[in-house]
mmCIF file of the N, C-alpha and C atoms, coordinates in Angstrom:
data_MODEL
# 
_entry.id   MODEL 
# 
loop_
_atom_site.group_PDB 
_atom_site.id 
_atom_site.type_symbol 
_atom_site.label_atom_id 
_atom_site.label_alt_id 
_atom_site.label_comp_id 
_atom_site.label_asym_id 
_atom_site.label_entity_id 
_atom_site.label_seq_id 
_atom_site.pdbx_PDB_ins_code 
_atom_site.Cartn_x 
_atom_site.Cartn_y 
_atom_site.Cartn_z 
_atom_site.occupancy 
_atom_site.B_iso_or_equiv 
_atom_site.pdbx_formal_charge 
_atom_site.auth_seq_id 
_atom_site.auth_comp_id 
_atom_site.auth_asym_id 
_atom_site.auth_atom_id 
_atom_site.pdbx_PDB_model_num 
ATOM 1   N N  . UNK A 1 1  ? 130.708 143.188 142.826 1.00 0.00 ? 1  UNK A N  1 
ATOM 2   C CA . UNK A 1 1  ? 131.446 143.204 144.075 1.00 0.00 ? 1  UNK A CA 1 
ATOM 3   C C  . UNK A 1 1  ? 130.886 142.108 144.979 1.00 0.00 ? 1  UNK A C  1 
ATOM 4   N N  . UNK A 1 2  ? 131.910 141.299 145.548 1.00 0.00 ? 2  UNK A N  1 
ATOM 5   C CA . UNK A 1 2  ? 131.314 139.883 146.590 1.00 0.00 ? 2  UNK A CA 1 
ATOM 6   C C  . UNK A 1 2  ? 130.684 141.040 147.329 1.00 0.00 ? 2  UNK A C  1 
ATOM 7   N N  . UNK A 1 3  ? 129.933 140.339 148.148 1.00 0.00 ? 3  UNK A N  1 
ATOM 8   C CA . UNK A 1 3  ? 129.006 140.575 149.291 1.00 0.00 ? 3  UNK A CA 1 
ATOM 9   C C  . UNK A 1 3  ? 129.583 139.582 150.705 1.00 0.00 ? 3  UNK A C  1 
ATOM 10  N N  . UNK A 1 4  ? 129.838 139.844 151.815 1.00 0.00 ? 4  UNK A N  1 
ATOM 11  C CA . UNK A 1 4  ? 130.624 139.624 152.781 1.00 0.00 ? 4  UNK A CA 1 
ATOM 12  C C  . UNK A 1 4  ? 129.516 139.177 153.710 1.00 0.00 ? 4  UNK A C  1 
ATOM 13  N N  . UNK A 1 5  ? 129.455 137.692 153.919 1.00 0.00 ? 5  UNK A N  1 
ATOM 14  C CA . UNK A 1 5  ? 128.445 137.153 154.602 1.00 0.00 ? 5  UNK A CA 1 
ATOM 15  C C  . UNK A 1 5  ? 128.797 137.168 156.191 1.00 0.00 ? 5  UNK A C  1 
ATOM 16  N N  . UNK A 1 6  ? 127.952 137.766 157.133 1.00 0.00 ? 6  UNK A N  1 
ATOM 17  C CA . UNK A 1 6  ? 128.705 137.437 158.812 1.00 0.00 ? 6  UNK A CA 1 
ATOM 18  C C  . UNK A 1 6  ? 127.739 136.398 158.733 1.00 0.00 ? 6  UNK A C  1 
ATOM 19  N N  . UNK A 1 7  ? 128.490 135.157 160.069 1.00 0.00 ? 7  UNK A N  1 
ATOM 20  C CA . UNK A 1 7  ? 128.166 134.083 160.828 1.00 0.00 ? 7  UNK A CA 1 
ATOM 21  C C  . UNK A 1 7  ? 126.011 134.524 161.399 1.00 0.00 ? 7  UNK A C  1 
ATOM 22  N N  . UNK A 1 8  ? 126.151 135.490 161.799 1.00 0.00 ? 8  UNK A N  1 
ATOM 23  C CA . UNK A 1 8  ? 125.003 135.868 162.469 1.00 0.00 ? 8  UNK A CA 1 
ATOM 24  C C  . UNK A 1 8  ? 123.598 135.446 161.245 1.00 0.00 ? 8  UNK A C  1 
ATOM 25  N N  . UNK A 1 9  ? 123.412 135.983 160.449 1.00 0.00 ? 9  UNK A N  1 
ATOM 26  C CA . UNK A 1 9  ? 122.592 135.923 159.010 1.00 0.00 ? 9  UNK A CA 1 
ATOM 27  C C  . UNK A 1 9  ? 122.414 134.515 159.020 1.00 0.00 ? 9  UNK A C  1 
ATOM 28  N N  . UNK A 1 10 ? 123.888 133.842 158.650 1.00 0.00 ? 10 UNK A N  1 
ATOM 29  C CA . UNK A 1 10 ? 123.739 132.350 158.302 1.00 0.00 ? 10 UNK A CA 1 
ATOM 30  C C  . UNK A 1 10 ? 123.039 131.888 159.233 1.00 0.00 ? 10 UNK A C  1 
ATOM 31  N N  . UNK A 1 11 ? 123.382 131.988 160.717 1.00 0.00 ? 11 UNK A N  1 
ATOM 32  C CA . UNK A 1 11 ? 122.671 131.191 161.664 1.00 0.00 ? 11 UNK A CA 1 
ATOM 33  C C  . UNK A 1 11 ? 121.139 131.955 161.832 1.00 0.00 ? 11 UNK A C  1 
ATOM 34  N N  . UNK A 1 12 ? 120.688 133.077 161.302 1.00 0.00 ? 12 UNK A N  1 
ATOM 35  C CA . UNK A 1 12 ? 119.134 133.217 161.473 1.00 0.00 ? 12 UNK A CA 1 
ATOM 36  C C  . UNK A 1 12 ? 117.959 132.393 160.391 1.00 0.00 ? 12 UNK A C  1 
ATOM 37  N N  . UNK A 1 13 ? 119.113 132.195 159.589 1.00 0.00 ? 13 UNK A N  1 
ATOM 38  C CA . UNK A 1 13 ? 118.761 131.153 157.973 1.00 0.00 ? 13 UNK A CA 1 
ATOM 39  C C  . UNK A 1 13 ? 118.735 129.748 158.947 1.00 0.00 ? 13 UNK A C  1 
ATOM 40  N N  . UNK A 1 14 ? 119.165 129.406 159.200 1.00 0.00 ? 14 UNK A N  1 
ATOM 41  C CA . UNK A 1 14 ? 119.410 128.153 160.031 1.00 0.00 ? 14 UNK A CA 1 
ATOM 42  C C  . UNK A 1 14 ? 118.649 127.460 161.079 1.00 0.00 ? 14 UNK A C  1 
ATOM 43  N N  . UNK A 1 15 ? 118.401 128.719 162.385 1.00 0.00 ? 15 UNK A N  1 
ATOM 44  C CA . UNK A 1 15 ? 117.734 128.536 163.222 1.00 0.00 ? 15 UNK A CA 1 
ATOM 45  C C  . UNK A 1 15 ? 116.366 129.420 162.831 1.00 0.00 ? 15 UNK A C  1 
ATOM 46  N N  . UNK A 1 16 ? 116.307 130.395 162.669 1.00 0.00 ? 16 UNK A N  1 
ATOM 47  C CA . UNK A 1 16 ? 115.011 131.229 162.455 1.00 0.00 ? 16 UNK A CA 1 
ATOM 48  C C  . UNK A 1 16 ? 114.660 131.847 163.926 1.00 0.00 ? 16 UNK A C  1 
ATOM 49  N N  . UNK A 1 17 ? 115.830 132.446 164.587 1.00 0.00 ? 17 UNK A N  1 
ATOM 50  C CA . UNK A 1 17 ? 115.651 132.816 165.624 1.00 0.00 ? 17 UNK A CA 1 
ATOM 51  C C  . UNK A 1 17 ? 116.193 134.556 166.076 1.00 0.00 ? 17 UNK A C  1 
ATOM 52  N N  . UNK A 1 18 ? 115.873 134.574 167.346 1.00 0.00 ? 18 UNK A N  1 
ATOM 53  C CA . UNK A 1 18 ? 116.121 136.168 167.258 1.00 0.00 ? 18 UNK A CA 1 
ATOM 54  C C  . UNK A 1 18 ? 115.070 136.816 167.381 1.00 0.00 ? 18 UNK A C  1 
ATOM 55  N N  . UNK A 1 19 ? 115.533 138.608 167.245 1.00 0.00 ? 19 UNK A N  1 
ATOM 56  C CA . UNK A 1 19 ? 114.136 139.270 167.338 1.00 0.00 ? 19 UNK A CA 1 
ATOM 57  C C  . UNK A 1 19 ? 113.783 139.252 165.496 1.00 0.00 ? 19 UNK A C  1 
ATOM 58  N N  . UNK A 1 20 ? 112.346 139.617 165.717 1.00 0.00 ? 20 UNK A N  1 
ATOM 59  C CA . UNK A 1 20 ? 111.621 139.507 164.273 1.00 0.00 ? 20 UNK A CA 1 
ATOM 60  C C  . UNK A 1 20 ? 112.472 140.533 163.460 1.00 0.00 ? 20 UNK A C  1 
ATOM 61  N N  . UNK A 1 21 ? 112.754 141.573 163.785 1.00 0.00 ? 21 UNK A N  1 
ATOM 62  C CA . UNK A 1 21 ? 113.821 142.374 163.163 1.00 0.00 ? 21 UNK A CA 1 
ATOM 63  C C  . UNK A 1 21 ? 114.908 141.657 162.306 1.00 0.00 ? 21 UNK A C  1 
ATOM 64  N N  . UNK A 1 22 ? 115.590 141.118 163.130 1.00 0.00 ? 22 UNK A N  1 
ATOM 65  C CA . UNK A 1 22 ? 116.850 140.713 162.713 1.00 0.00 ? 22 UNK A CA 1 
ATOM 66  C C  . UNK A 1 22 ? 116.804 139.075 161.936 1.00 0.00 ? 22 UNK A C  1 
ATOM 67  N N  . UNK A 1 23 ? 115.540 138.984 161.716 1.00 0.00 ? 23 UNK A N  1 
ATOM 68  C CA . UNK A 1 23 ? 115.012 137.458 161.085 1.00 0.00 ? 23 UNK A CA 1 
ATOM 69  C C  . UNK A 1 23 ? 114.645 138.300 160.079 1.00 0.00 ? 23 UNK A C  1 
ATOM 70  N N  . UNK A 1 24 ? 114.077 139.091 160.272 1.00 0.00 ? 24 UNK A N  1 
ATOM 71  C CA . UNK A 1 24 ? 113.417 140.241 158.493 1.00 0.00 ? 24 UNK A CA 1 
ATOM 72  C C  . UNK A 1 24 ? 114.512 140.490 157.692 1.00 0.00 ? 24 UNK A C  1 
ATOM 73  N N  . UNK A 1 25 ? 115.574 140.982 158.426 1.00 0.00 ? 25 UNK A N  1 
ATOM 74  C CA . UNK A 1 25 ? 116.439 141.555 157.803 1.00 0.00 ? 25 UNK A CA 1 
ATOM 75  C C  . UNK A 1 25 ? 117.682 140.204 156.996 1.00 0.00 ? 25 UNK A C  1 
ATOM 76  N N  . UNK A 1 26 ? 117.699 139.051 157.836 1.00 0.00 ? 26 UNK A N  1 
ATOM 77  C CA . UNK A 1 26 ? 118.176 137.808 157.424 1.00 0.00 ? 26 UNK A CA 1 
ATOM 78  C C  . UNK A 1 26 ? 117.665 137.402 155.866 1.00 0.00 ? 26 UNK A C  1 
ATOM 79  N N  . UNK A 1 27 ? 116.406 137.419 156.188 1.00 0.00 ? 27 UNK A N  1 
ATOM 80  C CA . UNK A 1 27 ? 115.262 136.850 155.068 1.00 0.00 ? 27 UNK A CA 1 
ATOM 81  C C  . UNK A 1 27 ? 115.753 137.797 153.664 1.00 0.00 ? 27 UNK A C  1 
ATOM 82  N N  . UNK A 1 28 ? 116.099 139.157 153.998 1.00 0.00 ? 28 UNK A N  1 
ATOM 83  C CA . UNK A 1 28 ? 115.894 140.568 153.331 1.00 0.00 ? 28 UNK A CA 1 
ATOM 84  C C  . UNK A 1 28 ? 117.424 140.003 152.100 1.00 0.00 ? 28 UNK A C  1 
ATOM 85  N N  . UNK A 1 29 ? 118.598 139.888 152.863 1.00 0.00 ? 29 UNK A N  1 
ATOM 86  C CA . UNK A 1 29 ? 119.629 139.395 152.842 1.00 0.00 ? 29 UNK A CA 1 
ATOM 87  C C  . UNK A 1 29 ? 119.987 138.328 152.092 1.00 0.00 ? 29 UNK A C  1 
ATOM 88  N N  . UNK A 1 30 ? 118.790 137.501 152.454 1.00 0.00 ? 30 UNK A N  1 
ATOM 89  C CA . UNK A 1 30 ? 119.146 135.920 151.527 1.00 0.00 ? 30 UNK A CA 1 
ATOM 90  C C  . UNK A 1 30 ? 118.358 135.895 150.178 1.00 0.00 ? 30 UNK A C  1 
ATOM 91  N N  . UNK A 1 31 ? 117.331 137.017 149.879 1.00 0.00 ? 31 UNK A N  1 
ATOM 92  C CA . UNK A 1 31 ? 116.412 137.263 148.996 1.00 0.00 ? 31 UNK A CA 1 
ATOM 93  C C  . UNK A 1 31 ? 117.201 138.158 148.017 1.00 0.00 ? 31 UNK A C  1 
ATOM 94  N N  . UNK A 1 32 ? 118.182 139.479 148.567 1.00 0.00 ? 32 UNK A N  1 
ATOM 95  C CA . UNK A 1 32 ? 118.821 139.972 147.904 1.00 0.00 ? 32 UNK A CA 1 
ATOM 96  C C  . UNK A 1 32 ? 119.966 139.175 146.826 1.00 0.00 ? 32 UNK A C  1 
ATOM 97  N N  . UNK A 1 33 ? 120.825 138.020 147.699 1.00 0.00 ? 33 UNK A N  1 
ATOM 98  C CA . UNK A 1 33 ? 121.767 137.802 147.456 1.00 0.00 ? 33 UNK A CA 1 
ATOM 99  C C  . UNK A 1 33 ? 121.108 136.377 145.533 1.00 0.00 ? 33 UNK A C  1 
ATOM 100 N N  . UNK A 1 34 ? 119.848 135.980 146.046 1.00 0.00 ? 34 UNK A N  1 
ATOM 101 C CA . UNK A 1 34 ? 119.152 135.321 145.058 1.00 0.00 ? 34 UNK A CA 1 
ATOM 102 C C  . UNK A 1 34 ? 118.866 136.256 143.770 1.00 0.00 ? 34 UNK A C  1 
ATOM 103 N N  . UNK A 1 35 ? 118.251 137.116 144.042 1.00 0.00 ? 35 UNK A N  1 
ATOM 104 C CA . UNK A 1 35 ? 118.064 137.799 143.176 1.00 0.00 ? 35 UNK A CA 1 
ATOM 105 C C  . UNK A 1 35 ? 119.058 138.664 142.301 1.00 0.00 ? 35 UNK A C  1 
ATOM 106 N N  . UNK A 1 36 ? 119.983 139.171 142.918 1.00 0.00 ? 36 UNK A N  1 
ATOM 107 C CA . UNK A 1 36 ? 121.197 139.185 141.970 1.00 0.00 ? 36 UNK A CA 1 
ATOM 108 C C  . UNK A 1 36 ? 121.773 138.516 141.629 1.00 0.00 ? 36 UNK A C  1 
ATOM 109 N N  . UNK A 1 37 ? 122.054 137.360 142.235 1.00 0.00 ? 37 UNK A N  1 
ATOM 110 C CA . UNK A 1 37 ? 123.305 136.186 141.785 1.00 0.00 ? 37 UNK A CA 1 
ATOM 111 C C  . UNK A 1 37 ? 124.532 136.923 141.975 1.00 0.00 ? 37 UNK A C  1 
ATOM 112 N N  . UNK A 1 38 ? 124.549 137.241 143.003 1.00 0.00 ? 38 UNK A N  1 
ATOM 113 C CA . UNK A 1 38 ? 125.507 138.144 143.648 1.00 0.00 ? 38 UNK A CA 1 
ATOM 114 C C  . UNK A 1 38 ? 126.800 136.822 144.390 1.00 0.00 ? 38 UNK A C  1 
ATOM 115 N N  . UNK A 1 39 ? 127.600 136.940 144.372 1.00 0.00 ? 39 UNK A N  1 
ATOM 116 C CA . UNK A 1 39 ? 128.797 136.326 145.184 1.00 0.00 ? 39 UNK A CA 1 
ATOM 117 C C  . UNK A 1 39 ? 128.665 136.461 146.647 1.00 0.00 ? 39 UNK A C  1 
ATOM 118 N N  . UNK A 1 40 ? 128.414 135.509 147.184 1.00 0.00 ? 40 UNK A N  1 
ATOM 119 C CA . UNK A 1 40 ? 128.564 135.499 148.735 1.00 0.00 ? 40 UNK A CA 1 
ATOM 120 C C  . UNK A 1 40 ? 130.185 135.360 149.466 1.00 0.00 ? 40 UNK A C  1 
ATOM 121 N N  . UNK A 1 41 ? 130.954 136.212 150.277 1.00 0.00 ? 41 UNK A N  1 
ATOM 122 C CA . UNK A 1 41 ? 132.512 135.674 150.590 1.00 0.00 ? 41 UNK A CA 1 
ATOM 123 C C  . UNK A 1 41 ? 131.907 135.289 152.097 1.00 0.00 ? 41 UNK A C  1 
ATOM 124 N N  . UNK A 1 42 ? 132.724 135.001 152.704 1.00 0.00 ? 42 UNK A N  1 
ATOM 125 C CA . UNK A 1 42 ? 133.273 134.717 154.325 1.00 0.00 ? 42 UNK A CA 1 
ATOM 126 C C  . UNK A 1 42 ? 134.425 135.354 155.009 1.00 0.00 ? 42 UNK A C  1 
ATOM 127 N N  . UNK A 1 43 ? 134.353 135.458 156.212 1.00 0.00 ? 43 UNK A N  1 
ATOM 128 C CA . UNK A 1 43 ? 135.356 135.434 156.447 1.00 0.00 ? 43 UNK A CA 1 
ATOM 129 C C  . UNK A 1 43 ? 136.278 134.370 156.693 1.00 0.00 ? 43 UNK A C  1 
ATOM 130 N N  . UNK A 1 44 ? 137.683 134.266 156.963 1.00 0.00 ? 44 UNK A N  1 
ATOM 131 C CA . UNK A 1 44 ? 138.866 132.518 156.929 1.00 0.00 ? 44 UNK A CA 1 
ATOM 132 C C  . UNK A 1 44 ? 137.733 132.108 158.251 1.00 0.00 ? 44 UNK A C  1 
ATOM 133 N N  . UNK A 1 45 ? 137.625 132.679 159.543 1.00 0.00 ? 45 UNK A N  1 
ATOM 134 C CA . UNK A 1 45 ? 137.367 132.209 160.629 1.00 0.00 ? 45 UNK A CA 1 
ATOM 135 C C  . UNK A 1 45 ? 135.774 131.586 160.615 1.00 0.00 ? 45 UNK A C  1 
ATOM 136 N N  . UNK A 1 46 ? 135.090 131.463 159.629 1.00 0.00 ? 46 UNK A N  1 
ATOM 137 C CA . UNK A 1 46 ? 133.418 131.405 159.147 1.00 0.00 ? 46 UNK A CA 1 
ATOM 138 C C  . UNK A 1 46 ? 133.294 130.083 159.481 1.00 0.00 ? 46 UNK A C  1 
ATOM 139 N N  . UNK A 1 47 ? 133.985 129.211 159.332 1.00 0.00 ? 47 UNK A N  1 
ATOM 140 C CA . UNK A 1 47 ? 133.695 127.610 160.043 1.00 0.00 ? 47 UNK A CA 1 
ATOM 141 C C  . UNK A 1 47 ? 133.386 127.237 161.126 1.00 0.00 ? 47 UNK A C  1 
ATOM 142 N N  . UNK A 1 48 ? 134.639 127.973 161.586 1.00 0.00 ? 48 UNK A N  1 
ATOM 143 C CA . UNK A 1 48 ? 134.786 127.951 163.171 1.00 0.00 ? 48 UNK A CA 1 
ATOM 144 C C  . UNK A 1 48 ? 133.561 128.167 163.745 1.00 0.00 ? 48 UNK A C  1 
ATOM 145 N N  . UNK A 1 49 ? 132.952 129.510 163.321 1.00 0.00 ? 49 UNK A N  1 
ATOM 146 C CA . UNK A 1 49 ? 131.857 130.511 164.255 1.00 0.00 ? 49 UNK A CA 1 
ATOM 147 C C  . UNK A 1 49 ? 130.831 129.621 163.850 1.00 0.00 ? 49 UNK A C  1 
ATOM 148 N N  . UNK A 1 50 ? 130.486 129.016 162.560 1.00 0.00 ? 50 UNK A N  1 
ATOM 149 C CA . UNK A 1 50 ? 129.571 128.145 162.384 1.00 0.00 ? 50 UNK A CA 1 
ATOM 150 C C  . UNK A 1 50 ? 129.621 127.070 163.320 1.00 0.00 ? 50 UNK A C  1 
ATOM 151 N N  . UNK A 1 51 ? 130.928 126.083 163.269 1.00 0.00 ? 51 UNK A N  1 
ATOM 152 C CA . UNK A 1 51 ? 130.778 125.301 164.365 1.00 0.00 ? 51 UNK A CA 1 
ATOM 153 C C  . UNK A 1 51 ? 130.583 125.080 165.808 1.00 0.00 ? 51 UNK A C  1 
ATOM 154 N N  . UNK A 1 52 ? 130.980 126.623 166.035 1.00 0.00 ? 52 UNK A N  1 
ATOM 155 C CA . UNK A 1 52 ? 130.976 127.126 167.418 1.00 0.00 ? 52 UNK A CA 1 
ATOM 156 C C  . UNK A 1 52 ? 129.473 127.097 167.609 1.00 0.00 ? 52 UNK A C  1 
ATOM 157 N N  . UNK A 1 53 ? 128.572 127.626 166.643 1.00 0.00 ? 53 UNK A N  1 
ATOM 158 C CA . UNK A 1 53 ? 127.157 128.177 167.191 1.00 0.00 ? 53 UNK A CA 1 
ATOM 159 C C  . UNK A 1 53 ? 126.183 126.519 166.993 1.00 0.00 ? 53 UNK A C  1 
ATOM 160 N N  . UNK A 1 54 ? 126.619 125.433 166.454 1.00 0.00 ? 54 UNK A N  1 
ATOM 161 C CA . UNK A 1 54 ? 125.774 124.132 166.225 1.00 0.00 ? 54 UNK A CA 1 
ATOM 162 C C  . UNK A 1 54 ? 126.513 124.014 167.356 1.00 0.00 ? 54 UNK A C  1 
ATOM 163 N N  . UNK A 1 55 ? 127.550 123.546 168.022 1.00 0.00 ? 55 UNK A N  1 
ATOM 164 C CA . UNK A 1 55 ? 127.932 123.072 169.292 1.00 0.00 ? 55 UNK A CA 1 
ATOM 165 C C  . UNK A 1 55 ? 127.266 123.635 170.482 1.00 0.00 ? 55 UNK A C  1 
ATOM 166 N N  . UNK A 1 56 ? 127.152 124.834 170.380 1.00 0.00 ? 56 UNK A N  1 
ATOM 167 C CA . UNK A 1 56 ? 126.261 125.702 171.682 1.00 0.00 ? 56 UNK A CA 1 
ATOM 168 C C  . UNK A 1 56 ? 124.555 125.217 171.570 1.00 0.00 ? 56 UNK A C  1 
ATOM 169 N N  . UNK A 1 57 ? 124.514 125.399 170.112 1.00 0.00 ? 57 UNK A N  1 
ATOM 170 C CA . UNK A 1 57 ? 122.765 125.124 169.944 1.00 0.00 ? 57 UNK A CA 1 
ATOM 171 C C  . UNK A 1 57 ? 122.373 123.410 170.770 1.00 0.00 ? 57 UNK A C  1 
ATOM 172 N N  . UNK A 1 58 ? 123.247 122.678 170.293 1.00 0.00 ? 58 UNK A N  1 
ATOM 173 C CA . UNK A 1 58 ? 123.035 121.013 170.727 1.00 0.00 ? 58 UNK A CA 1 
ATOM 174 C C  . UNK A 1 58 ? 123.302 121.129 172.075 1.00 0.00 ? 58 UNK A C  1 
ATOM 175 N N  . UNK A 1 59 ? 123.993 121.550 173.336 1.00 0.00 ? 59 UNK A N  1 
ATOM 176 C CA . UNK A 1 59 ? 124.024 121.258 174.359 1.00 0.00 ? 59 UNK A CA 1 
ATOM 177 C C  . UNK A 1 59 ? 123.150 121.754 175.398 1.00 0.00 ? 59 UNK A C  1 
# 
């Protein structure tokens, strides 16, 4: 079964930011998805929110 990636995860992979919680649980997430060789999906709008959050980060 894919595994349904939110915007939030990607960007704690990215930036490494947040509370330590939610960076553990990122880490937890990207370790799982390696170790199975599991299918990562998106949602259609996943670009966007990506581009949205590098545009906010740079200004």
């Amino acid at each position: 079964m894919p595994f349904v990636l939110d915007n939030s995860i990607v960007m704690r992979w990215l930036f490494s930011n947040g509370s330590q919680d939610a960076v553990d649980y990122a880490i937890r997430i990207f370790e799982q998805l390696n170790q199975e060789d599991q299918i990562a999906c998106v949602p259609a709008i996943w670009s966007l929110e990506v581009g949205n959050v590098i545009v906010r980060a740079e200004a």
